[in-house]
Backbone as a printed PyTorch tensor [residue, N CA C, xyz], in Angstrom:
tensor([[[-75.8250,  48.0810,  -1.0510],
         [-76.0280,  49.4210,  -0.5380],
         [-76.5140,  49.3930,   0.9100]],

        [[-77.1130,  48.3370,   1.3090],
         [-77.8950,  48.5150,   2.6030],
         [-76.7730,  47.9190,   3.4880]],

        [[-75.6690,  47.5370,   3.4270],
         [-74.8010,  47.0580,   4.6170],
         [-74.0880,  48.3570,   5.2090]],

        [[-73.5200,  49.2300,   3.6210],
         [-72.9210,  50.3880,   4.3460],
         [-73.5880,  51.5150,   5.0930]],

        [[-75.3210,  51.1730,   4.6760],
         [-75.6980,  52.0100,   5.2150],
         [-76.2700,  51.8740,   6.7940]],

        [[-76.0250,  50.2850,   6.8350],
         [-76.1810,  49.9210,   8.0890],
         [-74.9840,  50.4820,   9.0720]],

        [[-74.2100,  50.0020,   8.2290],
         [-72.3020,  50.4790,   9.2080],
         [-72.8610,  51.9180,   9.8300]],

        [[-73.1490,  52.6930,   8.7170],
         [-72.9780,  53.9040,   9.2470],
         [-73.5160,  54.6370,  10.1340]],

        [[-74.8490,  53.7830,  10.0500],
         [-76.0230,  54.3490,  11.2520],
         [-75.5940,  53.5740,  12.6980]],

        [[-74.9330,  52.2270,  12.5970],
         [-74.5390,  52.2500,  14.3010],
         [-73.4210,  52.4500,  13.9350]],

        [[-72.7100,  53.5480,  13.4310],
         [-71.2520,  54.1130,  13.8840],
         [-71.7880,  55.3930,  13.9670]],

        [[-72.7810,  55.9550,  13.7480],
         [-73.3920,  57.2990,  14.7650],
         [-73.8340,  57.2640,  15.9190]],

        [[-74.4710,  56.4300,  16.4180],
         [-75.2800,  56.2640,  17.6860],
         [-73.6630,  56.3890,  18.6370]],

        [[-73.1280,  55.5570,  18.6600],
         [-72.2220,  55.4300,  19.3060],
         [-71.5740,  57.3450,  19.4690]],

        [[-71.5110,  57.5220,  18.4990],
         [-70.6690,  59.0070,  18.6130],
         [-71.7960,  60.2500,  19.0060]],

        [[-72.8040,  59.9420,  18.7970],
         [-73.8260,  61.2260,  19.4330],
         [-74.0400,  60.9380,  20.6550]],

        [[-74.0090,  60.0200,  21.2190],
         [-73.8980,  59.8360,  22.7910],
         [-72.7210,  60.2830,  23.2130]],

        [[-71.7230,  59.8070,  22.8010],
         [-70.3610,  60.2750,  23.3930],
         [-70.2770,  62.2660,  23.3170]],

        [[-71.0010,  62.6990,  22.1860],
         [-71.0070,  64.2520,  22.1570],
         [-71.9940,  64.6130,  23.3520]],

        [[-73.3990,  64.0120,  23.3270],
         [-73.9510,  64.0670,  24.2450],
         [-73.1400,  64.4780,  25.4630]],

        [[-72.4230,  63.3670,  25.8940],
         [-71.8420,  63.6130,  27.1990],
         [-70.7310,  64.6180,  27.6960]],

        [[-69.9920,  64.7570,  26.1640],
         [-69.1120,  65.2750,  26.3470],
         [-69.9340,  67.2220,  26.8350]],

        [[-71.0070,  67.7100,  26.2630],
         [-71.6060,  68.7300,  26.3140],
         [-72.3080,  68.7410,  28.1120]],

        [[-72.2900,  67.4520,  28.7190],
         [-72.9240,  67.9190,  30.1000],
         [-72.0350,  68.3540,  31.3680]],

        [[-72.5960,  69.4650,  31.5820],
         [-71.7680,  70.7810,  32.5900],
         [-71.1110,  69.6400,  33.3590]],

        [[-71.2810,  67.9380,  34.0900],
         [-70.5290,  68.0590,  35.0790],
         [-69.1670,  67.4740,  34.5110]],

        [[-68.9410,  67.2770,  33.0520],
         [-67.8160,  66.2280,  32.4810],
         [-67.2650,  67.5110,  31.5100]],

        [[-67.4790,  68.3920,  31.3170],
         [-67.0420,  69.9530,  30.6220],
         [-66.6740,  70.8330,  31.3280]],

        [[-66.8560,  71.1600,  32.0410],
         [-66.0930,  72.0440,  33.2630],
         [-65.0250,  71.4000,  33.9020]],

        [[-63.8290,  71.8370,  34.2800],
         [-62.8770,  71.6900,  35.4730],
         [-63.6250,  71.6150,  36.4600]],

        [[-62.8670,  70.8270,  37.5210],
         [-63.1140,  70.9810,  38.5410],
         [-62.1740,  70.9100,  39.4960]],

        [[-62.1710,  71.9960,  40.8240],
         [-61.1350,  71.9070,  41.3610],
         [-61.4360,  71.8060,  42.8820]],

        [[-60.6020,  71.4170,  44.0020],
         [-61.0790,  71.1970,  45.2120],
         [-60.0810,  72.3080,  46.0870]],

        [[-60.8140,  73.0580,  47.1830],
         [-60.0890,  74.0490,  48.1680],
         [-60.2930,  73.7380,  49.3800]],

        [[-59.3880,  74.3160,  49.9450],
         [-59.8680,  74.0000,  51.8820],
         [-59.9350,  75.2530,  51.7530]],

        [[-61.1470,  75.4240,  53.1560],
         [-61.5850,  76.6570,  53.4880],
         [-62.0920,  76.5770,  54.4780]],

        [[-61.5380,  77.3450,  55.6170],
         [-61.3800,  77.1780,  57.2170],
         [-62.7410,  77.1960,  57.4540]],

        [[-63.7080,  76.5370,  57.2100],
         [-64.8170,  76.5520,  57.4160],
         [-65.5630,  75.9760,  59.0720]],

        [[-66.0840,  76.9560,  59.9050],
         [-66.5210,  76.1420,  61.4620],
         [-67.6610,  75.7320,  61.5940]],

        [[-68.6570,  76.5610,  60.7740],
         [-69.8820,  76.6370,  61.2320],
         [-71.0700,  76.1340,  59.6830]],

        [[-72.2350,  76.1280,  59.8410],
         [-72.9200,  76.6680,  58.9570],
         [-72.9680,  77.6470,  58.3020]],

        [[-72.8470,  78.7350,  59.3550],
         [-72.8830,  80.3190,  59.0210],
         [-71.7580,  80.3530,  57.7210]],

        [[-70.6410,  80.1290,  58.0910],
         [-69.2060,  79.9120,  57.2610],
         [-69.6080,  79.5610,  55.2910]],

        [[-70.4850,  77.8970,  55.6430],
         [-70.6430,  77.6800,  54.3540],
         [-71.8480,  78.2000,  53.2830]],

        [[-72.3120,  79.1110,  54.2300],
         [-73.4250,  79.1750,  53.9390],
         [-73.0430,  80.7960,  53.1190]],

        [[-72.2110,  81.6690,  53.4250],
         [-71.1000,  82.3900,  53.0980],
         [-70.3080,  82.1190,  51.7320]],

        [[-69.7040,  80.6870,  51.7790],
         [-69.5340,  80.4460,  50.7110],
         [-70.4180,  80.1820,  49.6770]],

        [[-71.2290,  79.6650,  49.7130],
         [-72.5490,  79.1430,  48.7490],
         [-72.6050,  80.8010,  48.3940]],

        [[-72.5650,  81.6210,  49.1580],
         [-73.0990,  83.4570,  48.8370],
         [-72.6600,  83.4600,  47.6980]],

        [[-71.1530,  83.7810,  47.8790],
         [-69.6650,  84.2010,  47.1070],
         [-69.8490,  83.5000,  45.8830]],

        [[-70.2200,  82.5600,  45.9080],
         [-69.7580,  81.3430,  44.6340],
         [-70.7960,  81.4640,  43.6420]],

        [[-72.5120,  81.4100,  44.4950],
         [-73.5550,  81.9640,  43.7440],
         [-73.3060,  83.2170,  42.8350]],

        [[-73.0700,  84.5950,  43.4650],
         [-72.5230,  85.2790,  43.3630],
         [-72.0230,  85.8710,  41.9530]],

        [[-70.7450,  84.8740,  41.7680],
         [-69.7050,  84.6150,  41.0570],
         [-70.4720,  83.9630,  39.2990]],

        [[-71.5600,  82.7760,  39.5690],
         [-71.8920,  82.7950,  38.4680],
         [-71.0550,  81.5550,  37.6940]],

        [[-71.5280,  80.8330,  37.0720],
         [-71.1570,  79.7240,  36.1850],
         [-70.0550,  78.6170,  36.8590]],

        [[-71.1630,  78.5430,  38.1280],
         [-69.9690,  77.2640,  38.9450],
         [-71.3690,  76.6950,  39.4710]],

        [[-70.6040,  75.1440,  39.7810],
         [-71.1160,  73.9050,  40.4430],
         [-70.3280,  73.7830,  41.6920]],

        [[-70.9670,  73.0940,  42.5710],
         [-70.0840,  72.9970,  43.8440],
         [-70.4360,  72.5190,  44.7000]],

        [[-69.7400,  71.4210,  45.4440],
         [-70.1350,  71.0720,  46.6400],
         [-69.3530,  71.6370,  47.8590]],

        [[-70.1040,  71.4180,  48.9540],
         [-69.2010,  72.3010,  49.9950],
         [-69.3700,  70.5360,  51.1540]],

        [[-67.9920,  70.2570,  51.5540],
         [-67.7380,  69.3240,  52.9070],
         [-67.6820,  69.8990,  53.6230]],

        [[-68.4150,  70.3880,  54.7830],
         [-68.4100,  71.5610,  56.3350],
         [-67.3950,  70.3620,  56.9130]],

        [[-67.6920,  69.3290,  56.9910],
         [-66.6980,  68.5540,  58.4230],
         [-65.3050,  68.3290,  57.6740]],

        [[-64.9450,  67.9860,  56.3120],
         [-63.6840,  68.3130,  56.0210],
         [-63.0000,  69.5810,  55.7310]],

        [[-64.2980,  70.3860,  55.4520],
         [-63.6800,  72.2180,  54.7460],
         [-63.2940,  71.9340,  53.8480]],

        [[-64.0040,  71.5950,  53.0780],
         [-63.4040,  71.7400,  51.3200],
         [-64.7940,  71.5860,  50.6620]],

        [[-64.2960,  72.7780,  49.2910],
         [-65.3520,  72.8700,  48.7600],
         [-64.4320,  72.4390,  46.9870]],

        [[-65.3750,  70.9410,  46.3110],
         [-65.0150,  71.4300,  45.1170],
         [-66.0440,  72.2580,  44.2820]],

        [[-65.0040,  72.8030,  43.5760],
         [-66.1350,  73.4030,  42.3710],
         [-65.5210,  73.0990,  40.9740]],

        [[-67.1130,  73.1930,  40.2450],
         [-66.5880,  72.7980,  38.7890],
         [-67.1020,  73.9650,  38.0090]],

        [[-65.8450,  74.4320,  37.1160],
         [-66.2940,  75.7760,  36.9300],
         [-65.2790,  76.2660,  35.8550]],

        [[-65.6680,  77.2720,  34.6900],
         [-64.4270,  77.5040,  33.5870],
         [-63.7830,  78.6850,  34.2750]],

        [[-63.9690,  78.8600,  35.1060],
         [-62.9600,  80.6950,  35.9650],
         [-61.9890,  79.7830,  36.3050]],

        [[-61.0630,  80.6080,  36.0930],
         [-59.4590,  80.2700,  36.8920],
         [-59.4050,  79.7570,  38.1080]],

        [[-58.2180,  79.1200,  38.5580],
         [-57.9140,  78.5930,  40.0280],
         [-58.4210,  80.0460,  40.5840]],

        [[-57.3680,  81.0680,  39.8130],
         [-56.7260,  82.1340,  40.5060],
         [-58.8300,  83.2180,  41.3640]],

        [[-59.1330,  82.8800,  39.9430],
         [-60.6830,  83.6220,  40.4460],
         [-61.5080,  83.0550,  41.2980]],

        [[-61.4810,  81.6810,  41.4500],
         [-62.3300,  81.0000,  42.5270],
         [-61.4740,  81.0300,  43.5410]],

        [[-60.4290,  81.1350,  43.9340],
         [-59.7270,  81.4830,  45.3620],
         [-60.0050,  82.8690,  45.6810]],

        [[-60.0790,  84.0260,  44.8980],
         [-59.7820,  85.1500,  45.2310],
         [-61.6020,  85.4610,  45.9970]],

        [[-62.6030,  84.4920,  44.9210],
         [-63.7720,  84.8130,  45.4110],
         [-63.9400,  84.0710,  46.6940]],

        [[-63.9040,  82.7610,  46.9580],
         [-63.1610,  82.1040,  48.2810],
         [-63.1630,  82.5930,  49.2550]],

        [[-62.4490,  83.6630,  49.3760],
         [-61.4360,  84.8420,  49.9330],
         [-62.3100,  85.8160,  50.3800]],

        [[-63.4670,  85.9210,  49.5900],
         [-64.0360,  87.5690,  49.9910],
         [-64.6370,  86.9660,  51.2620]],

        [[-64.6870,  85.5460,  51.6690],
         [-65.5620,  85.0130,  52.5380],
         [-64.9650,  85.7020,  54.0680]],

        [[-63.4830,  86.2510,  53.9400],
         [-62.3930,  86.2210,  55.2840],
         [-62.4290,  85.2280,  55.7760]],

        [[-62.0220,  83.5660,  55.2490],
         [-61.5510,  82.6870,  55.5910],
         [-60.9800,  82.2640,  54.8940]],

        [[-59.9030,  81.3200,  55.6650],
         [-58.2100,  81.2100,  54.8620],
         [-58.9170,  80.0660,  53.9290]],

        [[-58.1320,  80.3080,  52.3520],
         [-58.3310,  79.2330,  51.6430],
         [-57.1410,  78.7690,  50.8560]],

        [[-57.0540,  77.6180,  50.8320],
         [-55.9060,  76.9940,  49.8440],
         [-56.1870,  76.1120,  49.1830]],

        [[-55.6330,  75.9940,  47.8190],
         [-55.8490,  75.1740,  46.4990],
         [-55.4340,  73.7510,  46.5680]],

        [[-56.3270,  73.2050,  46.6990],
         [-55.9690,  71.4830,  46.9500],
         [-55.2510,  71.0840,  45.5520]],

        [[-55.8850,  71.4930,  44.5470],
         [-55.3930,  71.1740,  43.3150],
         [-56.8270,  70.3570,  42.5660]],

        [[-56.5040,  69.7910,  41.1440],
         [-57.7410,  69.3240,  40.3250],
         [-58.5990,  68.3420,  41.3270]],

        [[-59.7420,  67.8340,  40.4650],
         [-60.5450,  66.6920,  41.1100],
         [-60.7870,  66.1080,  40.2470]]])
């Protein structure tokens, strides 16, 4: 009796970690990367607004490349459009 019950207890450990991880926001969310004509501080600082804003996103913003990814369950289509309210051009790099 005590071998299977050994099996079974390290064939859990193994799988509650893996749920573990699978439940943390940065490996559960999409994530997607945009350019966004970004010049200044002022610019990203704009975006950080919009995105705050917006609600249930992660994100980094690159000022010297202009791209911001975010990881987030809203659509491409809703994180561009919010993007957008910034009045700077943005386009969908695609996943990350």
């Amino acid at each position: 009796m005590a071998a299977p019950a050994l099996g079974a207890g390290s064939s859990d450990a193994p799988a509650a970690a893996a749920a573990a991880a699978a439940t943390s926001p940065s490996t559960a969310m999409p994530k997607h990367e945009f350019s966004v004509d970004m010049t200044c501080e002022g610019c990203s600082n704009a975006v950080s607004r919009v995105l705050n804003k917006l609600g249930g996103v992660e994100f980094d913003i690159d000022l010297p490349n202009k791209k911001v990814c975010i990881s987030s369950d809203h659509s491409v289509d809703i994180l561009q459009e919010t993007l957008e309210k910034t009045g700077k051009a943005v386009s969908y790099l695609g996943p990350k």
